[in-house]
ROVEXGU-289289 format. One record per residue (C-alpha): x, y, z; chain; residue in three letters; residue number from 1. Coordinates in steps of 0.02 Angstrom, whole numbers, plus 50000, padded with zeros to 5 digits. Layout:
N
+-------+-------+-------+-------+------+------+
!     u !     v !     w ! chain ! resn ! resi !
+-------+-------+-------+-------+------+------+
!     X !     Y !     Z !     A !  ALA !  NUM !
...
+-------+-------+-------+-------+------+------+
***
This chain:
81
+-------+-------+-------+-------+------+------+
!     u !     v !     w ! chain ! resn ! resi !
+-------+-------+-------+-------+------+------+
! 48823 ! 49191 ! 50772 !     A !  UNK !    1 !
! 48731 ! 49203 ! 50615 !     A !  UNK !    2 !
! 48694 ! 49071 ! 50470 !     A !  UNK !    3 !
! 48696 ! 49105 ! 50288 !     A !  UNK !    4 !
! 48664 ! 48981 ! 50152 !     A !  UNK !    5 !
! 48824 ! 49007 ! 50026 !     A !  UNK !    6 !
! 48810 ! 48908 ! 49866 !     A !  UNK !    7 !
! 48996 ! 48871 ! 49802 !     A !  UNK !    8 !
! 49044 ! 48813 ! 49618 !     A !  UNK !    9 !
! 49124 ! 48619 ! 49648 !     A !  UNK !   10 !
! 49282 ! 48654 ! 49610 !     A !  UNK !   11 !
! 49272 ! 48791 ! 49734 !     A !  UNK !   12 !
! 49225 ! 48665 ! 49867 !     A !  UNK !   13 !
! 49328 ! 48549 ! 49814 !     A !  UNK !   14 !
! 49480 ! 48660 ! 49844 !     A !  UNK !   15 !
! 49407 ! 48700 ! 50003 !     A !  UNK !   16 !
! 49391 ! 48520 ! 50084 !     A !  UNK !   17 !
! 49564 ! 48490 ! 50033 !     A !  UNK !   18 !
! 49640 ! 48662 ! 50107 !     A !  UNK !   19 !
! 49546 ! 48640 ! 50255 !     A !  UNK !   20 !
! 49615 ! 48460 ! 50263 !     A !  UNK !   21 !
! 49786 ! 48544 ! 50264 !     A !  UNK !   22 !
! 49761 ! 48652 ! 50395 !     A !  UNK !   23 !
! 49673 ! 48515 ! 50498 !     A !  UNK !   24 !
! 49497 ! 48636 ! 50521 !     A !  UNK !   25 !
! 49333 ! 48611 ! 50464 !     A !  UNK !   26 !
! 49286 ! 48704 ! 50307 !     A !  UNK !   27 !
! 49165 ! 48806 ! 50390 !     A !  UNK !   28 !
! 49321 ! 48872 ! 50502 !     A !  UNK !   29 !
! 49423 ! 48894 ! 50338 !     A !  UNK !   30 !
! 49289 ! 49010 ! 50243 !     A !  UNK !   31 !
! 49257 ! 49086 ! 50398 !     A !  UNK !   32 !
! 49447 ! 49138 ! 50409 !     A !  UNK !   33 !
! 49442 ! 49175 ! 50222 !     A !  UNK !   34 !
! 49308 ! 49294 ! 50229 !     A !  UNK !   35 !
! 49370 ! 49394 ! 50379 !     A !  UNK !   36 !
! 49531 ! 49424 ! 50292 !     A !  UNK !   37 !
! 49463 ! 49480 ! 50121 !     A !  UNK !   38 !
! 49343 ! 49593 ! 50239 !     A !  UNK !   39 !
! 49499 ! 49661 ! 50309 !     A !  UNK !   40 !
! 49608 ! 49666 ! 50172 !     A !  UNK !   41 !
! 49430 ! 49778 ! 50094 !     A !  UNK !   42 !
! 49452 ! 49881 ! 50246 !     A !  UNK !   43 !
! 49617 ! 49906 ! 50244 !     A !  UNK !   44 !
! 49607 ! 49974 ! 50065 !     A !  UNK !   45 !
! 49458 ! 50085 ! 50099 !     A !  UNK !   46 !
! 49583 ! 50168 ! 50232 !     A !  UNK !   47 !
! 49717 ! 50210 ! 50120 !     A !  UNK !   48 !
! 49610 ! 50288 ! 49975 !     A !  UNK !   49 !
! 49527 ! 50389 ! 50094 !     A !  UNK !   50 !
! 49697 ! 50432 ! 50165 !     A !  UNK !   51 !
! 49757 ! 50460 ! 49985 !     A !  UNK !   52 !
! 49604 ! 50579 ! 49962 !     A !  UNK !   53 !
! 49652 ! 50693 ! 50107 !     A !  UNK !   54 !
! 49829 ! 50692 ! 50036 !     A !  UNK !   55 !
! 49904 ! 50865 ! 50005 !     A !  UNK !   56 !
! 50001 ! 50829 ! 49872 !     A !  UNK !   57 !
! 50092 ! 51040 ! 49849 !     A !  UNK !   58 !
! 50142 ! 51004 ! 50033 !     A !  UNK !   59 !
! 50216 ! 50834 ! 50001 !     A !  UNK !   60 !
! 50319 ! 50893 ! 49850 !     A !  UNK !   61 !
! 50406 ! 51031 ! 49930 !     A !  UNK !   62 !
! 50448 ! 50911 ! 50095 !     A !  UNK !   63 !
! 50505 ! 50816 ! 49941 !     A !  UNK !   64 !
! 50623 ! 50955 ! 49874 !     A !  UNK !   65 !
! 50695 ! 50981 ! 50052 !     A !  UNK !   66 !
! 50779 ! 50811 ! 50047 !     A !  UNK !   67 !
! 50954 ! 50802 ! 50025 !     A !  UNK !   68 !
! 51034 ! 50732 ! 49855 !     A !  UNK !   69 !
! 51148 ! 50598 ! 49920 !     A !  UNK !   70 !
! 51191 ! 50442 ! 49855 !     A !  UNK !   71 !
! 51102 ! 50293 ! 49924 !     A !  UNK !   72 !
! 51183 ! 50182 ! 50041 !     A !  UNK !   73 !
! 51250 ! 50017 ! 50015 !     A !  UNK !   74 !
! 51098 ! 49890 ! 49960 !     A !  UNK !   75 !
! 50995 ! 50024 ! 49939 !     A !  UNK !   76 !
! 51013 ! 50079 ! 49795 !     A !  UNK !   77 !
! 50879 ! 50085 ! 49624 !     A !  UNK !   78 !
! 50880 ! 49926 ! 49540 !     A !  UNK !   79 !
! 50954 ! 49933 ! 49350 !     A !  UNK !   80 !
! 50812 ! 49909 ! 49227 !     A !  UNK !   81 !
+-------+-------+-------+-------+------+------+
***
């Protein structure tokens, strides 16, 4: 386990006692879970744009023109602007 020396605004910390005297864990436990999630949540969007820039977008728009134009079915349908 490593240490790092993170210097927070006060209302930061301030929110963070009090969330992490919600959820009954220290506040060390609480940034720790923070940070892992915004590190995946990064990861998770790195994925997709690198996804999206192997795309073939030609080959999606004619699987696109193969589908059938049929009406959509019940609570599916577009919502009215």
């Amino acid at each position: 386990m490593s240490n790092f020396a993170l210097r927070l605004p006060e209302h930061v910390m301030t929110q963070a006692k009090s969330a992490a005297d919600e959820d009954k864990v220290s506040v060390n436990q609480l940034l720790v879970a923070f940070i892992a999630e915004g590190l995946g949540h990064r990861r998770g969007l790195k994925e997709i744009r690198a996804r999206a820039d192997r795309a073939d977008i030609g080959a999606a728009l004619v699987l696109l023109d193969q589908v059938p134009d049929v009406a959509a079915e019940p609570g599916d349908e577009r919502p009215t602007s």
